[in-house]
Backbone atoms as SQL, in Angstrom:
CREATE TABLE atoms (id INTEGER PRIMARY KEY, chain TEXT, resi INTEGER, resn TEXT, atom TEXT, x REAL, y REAL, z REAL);
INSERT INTO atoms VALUES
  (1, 'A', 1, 'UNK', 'N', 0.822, -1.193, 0.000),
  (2, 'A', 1, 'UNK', 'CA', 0.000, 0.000, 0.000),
  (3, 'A', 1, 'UNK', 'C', 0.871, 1.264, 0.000),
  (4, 'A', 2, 'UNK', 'N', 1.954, 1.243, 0.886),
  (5, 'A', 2, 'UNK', 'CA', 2.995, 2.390, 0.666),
  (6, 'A', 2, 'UNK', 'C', 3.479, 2.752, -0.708),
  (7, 'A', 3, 'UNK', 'N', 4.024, 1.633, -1.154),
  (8, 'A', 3, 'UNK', 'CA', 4.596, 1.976, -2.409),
  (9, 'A', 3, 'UNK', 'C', 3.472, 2.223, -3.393),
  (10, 'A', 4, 'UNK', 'N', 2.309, 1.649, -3.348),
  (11, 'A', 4, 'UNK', 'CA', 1.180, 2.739, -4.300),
  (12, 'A', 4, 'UNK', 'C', 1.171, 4.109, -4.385),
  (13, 'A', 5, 'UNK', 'N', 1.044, 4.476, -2.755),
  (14, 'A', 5, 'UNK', 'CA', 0.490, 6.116, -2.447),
  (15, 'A', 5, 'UNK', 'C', 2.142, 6.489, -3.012),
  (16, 'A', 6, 'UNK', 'N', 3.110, 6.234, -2.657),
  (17, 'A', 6, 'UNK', 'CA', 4.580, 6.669, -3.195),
  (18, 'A', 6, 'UNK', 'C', 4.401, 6.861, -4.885),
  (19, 'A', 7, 'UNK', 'N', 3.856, 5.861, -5.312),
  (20, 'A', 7, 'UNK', 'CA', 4.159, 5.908, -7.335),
  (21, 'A', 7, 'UNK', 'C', 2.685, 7.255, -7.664),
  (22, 'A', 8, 'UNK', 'N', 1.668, 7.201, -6.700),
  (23, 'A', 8, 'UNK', 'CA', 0.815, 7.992, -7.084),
  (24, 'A', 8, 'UNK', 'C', 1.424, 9.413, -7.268),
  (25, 'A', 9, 'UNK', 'N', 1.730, 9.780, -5.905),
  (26, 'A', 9, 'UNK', 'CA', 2.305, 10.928, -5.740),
  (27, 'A', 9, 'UNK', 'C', 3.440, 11.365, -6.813),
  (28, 'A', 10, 'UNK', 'N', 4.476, 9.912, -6.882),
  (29, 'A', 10, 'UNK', 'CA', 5.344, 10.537, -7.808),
  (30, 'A', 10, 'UNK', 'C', 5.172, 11.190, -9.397),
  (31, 'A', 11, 'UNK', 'N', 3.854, 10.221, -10.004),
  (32, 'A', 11, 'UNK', 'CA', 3.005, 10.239, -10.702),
  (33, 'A', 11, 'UNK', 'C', 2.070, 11.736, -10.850),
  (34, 'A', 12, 'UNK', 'N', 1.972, 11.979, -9.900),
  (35, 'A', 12, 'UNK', 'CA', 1.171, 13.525, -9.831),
  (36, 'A', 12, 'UNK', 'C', 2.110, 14.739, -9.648),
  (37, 'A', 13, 'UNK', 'N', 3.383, 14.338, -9.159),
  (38, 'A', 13, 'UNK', 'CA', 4.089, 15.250, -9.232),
  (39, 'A', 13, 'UNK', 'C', 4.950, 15.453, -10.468),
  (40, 'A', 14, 'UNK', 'N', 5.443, 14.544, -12.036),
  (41, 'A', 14, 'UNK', 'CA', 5.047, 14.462, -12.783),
  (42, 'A', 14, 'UNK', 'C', 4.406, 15.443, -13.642),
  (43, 'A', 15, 'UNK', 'N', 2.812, 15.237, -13.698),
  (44, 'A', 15, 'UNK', 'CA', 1.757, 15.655, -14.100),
  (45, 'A', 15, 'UNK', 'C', 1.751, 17.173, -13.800),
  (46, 'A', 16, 'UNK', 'N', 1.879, 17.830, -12.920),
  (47, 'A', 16, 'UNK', 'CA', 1.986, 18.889, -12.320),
  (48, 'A', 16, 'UNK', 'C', 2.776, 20.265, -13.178),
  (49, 'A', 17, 'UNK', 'N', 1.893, 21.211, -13.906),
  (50, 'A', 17, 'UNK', 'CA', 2.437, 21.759, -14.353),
  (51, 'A', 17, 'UNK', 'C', 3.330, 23.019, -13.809),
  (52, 'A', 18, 'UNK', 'N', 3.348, 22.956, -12.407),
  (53, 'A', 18, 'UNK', 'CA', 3.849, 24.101, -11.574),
  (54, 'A', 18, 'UNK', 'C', 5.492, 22.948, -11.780),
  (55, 'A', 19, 'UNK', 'N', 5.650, 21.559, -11.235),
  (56, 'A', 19, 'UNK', 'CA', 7.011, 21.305, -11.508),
  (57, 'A', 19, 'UNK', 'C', 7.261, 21.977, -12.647),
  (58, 'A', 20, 'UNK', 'N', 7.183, 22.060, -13.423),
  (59, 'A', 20, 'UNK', 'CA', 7.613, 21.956, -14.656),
  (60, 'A', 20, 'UNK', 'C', 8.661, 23.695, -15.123),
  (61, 'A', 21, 'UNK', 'N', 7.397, 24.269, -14.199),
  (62, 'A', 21, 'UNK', 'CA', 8.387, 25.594, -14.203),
  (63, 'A', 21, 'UNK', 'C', 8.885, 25.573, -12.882),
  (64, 'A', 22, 'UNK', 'N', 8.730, 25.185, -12.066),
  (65, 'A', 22, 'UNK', 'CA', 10.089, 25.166, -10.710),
  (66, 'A', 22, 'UNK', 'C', 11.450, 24.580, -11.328),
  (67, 'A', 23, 'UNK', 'N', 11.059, 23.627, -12.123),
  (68, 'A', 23, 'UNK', 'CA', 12.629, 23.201, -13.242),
  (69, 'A', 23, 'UNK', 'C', 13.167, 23.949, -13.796),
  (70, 'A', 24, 'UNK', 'N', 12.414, 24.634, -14.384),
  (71, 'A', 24, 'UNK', 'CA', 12.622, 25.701, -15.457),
  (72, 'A', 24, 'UNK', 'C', 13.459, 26.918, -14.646),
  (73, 'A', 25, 'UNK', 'N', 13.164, 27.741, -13.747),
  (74, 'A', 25, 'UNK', 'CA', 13.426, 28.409, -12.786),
  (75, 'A', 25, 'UNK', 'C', 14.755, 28.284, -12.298),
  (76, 'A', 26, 'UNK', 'N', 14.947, 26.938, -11.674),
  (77, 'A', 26, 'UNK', 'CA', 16.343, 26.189, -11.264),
  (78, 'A', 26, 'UNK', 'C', 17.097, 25.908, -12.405),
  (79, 'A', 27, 'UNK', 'N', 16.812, 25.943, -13.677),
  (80, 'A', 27, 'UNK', 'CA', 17.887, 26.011, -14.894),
  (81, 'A', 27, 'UNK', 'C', 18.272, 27.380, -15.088),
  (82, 'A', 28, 'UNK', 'N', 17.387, 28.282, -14.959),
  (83, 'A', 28, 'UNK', 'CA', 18.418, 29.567, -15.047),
  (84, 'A', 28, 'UNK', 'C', 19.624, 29.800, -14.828),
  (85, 'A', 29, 'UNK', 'N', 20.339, 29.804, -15.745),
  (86, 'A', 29, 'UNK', 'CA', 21.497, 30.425, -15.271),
  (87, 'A', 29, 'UNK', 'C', 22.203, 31.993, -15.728),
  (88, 'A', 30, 'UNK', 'N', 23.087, 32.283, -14.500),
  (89, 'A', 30, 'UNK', 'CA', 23.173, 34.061, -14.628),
  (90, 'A', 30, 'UNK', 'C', 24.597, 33.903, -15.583),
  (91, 'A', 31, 'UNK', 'N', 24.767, 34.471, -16.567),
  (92, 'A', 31, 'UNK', 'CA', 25.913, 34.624, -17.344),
  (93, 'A', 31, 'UNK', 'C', 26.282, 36.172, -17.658),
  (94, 'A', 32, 'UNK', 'N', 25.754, 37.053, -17.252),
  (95, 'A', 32, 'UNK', 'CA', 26.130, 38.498, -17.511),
  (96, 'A', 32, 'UNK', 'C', 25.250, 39.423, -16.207),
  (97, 'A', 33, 'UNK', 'N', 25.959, 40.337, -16.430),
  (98, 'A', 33, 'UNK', 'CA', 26.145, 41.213, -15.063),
  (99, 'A', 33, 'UNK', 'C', 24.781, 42.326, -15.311),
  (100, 'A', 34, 'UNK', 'N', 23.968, 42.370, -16.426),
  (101, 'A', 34, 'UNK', 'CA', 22.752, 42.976, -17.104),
  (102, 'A', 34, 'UNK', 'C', 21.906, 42.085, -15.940),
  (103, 'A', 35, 'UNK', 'N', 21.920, 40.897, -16.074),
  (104, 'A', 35, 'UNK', 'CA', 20.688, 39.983, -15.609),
  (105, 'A', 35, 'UNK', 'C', 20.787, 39.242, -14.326),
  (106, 'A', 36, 'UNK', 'N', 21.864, 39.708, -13.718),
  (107, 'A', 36, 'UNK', 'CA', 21.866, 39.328, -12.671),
  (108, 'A', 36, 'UNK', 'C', 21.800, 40.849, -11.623),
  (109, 'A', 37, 'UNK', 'N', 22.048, 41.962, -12.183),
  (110, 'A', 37, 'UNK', 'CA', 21.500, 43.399, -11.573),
  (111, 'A', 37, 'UNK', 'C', 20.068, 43.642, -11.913),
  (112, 'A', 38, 'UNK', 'N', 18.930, 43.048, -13.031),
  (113, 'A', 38, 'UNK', 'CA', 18.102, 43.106, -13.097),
  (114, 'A', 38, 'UNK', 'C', 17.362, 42.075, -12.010),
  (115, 'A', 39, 'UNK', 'N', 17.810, 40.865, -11.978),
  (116, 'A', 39, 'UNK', 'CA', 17.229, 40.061, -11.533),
  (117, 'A', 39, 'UNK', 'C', 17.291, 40.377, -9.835),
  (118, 'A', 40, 'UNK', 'N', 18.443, 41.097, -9.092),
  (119, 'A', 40, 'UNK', 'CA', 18.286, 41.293, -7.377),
  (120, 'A', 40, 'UNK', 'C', 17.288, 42.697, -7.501),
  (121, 'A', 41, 'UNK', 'N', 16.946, 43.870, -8.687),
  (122, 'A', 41, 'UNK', 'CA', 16.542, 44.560, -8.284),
  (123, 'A', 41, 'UNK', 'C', 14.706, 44.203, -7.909),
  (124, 'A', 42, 'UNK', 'N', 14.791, 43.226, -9.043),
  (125, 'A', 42, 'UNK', 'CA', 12.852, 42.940, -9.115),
  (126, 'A', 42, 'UNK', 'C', 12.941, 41.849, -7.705),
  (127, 'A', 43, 'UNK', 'N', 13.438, 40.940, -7.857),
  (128, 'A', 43, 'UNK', 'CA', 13.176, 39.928, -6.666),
  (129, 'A', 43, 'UNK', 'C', 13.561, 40.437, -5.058),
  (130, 'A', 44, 'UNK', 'N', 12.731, 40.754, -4.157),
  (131, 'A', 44, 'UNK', 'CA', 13.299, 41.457, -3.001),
  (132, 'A', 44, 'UNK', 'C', 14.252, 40.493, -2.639),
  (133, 'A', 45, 'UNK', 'N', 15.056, 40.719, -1.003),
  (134, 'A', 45, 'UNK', 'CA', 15.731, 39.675, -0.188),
  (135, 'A', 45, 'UNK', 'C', 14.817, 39.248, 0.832),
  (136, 'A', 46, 'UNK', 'N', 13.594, 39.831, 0.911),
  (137, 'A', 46, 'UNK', 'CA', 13.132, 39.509, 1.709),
  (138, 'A', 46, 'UNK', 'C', 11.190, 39.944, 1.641),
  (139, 'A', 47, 'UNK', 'N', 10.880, 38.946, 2.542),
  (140, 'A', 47, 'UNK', 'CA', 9.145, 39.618, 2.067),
  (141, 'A', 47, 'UNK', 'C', 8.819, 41.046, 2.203),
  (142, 'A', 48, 'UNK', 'N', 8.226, 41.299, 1.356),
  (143, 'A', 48, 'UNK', 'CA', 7.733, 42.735, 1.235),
  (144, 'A', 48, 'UNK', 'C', 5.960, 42.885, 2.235),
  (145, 'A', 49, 'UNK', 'N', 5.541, 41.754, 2.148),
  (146, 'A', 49, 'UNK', 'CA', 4.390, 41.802, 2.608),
  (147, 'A', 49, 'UNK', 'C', 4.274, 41.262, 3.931),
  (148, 'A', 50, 'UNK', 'N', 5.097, 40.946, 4.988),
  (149, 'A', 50, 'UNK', 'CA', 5.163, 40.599, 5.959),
  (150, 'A', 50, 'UNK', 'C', 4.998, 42.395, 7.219),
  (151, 'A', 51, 'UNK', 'N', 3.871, 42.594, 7.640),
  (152, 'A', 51, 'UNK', 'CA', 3.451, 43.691, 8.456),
  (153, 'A', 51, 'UNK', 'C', 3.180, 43.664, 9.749),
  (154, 'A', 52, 'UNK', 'N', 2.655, 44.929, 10.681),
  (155, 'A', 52, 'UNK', 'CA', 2.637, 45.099, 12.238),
  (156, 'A', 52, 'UNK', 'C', 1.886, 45.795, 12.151),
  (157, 'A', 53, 'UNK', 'N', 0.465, 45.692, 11.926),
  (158, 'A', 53, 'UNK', 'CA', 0.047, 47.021, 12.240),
  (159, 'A', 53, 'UNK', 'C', -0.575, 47.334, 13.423),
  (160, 'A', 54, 'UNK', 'N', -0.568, 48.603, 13.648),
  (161, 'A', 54, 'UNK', 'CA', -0.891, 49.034, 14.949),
  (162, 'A', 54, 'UNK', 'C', -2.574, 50.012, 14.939),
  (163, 'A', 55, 'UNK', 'N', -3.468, 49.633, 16.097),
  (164, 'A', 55, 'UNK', 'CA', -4.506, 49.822, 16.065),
  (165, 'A', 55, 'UNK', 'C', -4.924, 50.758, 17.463),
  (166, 'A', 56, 'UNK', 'N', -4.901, 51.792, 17.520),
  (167, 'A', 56, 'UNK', 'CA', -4.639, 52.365, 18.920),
  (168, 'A', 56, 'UNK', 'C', -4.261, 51.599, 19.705),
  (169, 'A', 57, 'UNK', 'N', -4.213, 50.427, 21.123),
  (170, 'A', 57, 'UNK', 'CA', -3.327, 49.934, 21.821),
  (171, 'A', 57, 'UNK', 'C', -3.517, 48.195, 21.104),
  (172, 'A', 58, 'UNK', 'N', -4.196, 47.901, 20.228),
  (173, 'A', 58, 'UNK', 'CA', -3.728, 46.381, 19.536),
  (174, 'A', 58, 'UNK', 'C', -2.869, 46.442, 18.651),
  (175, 'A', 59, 'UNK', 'N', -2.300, 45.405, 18.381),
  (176, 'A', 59, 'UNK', 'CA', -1.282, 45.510, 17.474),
  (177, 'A', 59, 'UNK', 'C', -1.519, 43.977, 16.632),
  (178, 'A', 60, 'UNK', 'N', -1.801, 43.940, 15.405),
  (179, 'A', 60, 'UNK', 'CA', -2.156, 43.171, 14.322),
  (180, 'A', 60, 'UNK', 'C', -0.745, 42.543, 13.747),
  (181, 'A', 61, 'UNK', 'N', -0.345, 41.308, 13.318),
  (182, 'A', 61, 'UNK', 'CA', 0.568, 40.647, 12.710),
  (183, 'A', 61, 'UNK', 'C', 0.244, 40.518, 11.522),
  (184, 'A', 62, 'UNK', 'N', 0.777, 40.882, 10.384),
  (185, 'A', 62, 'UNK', 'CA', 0.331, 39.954, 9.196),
  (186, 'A', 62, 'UNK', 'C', 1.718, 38.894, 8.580),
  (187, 'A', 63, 'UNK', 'N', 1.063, 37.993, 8.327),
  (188, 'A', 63, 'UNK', 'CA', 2.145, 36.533, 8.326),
  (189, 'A', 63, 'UNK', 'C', 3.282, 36.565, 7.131),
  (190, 'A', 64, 'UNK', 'N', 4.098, 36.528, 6.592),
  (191, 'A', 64, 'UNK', 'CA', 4.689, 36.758, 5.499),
  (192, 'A', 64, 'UNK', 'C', 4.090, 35.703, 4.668),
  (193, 'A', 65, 'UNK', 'N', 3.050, 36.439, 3.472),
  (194, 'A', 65, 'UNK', 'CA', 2.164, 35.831, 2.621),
  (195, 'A', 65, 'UNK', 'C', 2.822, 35.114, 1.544),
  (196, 'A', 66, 'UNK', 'N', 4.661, 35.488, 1.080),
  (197, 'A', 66, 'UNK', 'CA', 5.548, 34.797, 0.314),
  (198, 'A', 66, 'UNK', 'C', 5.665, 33.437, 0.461),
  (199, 'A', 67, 'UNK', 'N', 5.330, 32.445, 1.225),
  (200, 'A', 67, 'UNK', 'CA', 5.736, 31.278, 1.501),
  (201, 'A', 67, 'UNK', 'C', 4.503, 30.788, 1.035),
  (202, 'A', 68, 'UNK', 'N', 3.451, 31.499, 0.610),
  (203, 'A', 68, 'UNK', 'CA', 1.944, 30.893, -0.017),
  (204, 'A', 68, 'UNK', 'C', 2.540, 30.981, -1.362),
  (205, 'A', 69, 'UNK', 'N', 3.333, 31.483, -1.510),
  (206, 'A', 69, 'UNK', 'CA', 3.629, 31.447, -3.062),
  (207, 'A', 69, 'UNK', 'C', 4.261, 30.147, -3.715),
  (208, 'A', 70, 'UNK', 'N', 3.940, 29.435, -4.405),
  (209, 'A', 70, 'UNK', 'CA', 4.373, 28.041, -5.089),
  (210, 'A', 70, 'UNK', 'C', 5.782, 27.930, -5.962),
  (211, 'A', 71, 'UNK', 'N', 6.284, 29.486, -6.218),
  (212, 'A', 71, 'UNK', 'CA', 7.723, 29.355, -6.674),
  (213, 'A', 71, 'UNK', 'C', 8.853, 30.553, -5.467),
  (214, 'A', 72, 'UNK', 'N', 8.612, 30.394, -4.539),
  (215, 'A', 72, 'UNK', 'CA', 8.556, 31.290, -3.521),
  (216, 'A', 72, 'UNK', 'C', 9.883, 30.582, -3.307),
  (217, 'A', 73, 'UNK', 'N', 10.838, 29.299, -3.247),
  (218, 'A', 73, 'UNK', 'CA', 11.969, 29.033, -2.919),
  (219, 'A', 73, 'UNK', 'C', 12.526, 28.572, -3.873),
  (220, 'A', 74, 'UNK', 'N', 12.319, 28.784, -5.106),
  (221, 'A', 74, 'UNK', 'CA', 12.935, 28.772, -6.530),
  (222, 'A', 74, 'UNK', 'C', 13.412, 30.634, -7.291),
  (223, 'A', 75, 'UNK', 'N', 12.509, 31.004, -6.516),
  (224, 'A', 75, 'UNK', 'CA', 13.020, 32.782, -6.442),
  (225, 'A', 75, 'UNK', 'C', 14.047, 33.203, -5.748),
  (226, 'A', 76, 'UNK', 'N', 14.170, 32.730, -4.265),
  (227, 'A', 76, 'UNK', 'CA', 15.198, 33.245, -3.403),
  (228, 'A', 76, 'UNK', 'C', 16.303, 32.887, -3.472),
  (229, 'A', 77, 'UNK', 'N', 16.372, 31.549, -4.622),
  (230, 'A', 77, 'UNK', 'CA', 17.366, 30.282, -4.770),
  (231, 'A', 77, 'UNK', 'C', 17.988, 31.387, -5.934),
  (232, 'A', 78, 'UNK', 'N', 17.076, 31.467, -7.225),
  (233, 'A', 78, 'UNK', 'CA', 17.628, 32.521, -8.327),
  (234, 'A', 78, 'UNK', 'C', 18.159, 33.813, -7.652),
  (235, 'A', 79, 'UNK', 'N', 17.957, 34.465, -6.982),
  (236, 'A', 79, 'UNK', 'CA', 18.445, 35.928, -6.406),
  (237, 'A', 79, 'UNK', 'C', 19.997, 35.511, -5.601),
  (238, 'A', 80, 'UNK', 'N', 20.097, 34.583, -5.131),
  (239, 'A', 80, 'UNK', 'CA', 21.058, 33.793, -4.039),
  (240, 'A', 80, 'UNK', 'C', 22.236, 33.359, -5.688),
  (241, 'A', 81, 'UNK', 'N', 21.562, 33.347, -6.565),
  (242, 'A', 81, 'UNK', 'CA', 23.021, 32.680, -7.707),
  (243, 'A', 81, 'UNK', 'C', 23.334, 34.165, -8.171),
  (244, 'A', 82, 'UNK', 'N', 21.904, 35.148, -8.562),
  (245, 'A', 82, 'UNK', 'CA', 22.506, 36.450, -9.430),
  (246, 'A', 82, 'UNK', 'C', 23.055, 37.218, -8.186),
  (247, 'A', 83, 'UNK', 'N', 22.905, 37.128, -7.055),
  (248, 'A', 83, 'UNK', 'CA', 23.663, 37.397, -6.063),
  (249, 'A', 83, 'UNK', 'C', 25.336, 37.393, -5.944),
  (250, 'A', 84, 'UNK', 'N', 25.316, 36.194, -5.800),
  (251, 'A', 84, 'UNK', 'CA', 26.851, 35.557, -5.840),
  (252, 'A', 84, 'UNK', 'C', 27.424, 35.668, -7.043),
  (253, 'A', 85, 'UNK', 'N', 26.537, 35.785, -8.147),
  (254, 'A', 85, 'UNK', 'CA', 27.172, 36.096, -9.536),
  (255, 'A', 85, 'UNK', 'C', 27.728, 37.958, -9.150),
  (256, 'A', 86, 'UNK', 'N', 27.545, 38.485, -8.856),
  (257, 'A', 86, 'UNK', 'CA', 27.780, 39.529, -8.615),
  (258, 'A', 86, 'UNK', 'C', 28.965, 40.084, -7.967),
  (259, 'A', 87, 'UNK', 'N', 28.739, 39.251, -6.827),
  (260, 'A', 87, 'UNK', 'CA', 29.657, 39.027, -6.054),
  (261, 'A', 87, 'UNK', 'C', 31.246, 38.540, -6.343),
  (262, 'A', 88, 'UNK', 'N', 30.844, 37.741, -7.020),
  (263, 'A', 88, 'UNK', 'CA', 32.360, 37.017, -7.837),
  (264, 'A', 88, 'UNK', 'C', 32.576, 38.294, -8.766),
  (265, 'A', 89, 'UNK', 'N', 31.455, 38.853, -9.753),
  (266, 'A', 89, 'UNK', 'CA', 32.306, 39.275, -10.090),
  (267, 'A', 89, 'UNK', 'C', 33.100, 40.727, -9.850),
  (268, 'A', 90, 'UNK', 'N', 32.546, 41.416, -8.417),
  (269, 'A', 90, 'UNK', 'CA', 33.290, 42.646, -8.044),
  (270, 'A', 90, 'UNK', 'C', 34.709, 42.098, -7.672),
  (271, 'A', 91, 'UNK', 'N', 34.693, 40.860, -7.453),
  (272, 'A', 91, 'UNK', 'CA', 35.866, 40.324, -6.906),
  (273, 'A', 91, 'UNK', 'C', 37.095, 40.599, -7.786),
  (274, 'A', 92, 'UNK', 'N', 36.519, 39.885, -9.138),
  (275, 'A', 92, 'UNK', 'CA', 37.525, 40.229, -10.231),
  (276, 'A', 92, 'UNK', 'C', 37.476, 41.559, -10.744),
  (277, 'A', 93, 'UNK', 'N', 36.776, 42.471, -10.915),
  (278, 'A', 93, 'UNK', 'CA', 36.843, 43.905, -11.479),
  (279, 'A', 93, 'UNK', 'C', 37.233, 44.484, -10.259),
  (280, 'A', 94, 'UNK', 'N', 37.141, 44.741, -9.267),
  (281, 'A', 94, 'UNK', 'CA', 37.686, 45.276, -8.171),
  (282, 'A', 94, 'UNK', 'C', 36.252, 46.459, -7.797),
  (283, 'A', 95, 'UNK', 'N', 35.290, 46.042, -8.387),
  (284, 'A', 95, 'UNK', 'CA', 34.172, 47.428, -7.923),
  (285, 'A', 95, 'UNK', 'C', 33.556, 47.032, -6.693),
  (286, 'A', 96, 'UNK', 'N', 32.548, 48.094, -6.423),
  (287, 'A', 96, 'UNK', 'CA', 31.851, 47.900, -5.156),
  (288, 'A', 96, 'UNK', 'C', 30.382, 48.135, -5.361),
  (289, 'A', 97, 'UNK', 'N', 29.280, 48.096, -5.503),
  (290, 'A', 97, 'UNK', 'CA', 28.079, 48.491, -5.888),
  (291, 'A', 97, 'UNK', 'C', 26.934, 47.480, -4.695),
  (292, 'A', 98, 'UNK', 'N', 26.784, 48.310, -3.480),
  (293, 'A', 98, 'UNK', 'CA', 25.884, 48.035, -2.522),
  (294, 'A', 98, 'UNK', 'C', 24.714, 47.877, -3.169),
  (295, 'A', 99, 'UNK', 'N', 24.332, 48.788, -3.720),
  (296, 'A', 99, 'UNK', 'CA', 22.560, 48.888, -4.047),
  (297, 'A', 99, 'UNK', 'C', 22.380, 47.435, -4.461),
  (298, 'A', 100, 'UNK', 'N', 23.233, 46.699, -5.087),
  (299, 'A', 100, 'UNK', 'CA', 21.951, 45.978, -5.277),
  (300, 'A', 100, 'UNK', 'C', 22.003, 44.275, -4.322),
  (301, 'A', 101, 'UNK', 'N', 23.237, 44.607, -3.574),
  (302, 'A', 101, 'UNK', 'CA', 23.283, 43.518, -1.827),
  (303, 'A', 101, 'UNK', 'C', 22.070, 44.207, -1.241),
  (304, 'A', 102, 'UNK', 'N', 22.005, 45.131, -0.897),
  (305, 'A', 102, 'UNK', 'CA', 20.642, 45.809, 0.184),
  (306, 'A', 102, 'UNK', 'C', 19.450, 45.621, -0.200),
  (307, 'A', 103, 'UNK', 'N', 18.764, 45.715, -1.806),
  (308, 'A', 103, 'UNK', 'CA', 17.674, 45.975, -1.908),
  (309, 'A', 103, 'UNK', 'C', 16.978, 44.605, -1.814);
């Protein structure tokens, strides 16, 4: 019975057209310094939608809604390579360009 629900699943995961671009996503690769400064400026480092709001003396949480997202660790994974692509390469040119580690 295990190994059924195991071939089903593997079977549906498969089928699944969201794998298909989480693959796709994880094949990216950064080869120029255009698309890997484009790519940290659009993708934050961090949730944008994660909030506190305050209500005269309550104070409201809102949950970081990014992890509802279905390519949500195939994004941070891409920003983490055009990242380090970056990185390597101030190494070799000798520059420095914060803006786009911070944003």
């Amino acid at each position: 019975m295990k190994n059924f629900v195991r071939n089903l699943i593997f079977q549906f995961s498969e089928i699944n057209p969201l794998t298909r671009l989480r693959h796709k996503l994880d094949a990216i690769e950064i080869t120029d310094r255009a698309t890997a400064e484009w790519i940290c400026n659009h993708i934050p480092a961090r949730c944008p939608f994660e909030r506190r709001i305050y209500w005269f003396s309550n104070s409201f949480s809102i949950p970081p809604l990014c992890k509802l997202n279905p390519f949500y660790r195939e994004l941070v994974a891409l920003r983490l390579r055009a990242t380090t692509y970056l990185m390597n390469e101030i190494d070799e040119v000798g520059e420095y360009s914060e803006s786009f580690l911070r944003s």
